[in-house]
N, C-alpha and C positions, 0 to 999 in steps of 0.2 A: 623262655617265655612262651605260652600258647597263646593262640589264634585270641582267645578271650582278652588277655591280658593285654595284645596291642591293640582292640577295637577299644576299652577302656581307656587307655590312652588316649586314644587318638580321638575319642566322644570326650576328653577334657581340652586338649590342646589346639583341636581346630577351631572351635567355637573361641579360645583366648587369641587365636590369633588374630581373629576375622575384629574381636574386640580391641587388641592392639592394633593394629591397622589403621582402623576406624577416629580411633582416640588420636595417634598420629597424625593423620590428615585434617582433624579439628584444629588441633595442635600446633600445626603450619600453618591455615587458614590465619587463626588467629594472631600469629605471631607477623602475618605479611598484613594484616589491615592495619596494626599496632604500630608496624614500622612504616606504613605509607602515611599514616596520619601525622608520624613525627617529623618523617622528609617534609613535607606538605607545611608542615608550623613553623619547621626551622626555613625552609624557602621563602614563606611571607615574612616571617621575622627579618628577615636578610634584605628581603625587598626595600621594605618598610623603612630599617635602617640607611637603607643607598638612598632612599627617597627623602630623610630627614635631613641627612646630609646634604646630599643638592642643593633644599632648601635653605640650610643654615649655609652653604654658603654662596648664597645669591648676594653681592655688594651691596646693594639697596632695598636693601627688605624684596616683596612680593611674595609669588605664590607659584606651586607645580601642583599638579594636579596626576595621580593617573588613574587607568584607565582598564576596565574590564569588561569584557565582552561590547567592547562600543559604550560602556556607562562610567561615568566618574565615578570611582568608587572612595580614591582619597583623594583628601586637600591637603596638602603641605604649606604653611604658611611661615615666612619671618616677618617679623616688625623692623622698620626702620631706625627704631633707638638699638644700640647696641645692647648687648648684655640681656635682649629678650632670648627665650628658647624658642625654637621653632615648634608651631602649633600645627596637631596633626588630627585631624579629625575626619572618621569614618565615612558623613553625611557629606559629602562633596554636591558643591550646587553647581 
């Protein structure tokens, strides 16, 4: 091969690499913000769940609450009759 024929090369191959690189490191990005959103869903879900729980089984009905950044953020409630589900609502007072 002449001096010509690896500058030709090598004027296709640097530029695909600098492009694979590049795509790569999107590639990653993306795939860590995709899996910290779904850590982050299943961790509230899981919360959420310990929280309903608590509630449903509190003896005598009542209510838990918790608590983010210092602000109620849930309300966990059961009823006093048997056989109610425990109510869980977002808007905590």
């Amino acid at each position: 091969m002449t001096w010509l024929e690896w500058m030709g090369t090598s004027g296709i191959s640097v530029p695909l690499m600098f492009l694979a690189y590049y795509a790569l490191r999107r590639t990653k990005s993306v795939v860590e913000m995709c899996l910290k959103a779904y850590l982050q869903a299943c961790a509230e879900r899981e919360q959420r769940a310990t929280m309903i729980a608590m509630a449903a089984a509190l003896p005598e009905g009542g209510a838990a609450a918790r608590f983010e950044e210092g602000q109620p953020a849930w309300l966990f409630y059961k009823h006093a009759e048997q056989g109610q589900p425990a109510i869980v609502t977002r808007e905590a007072a």
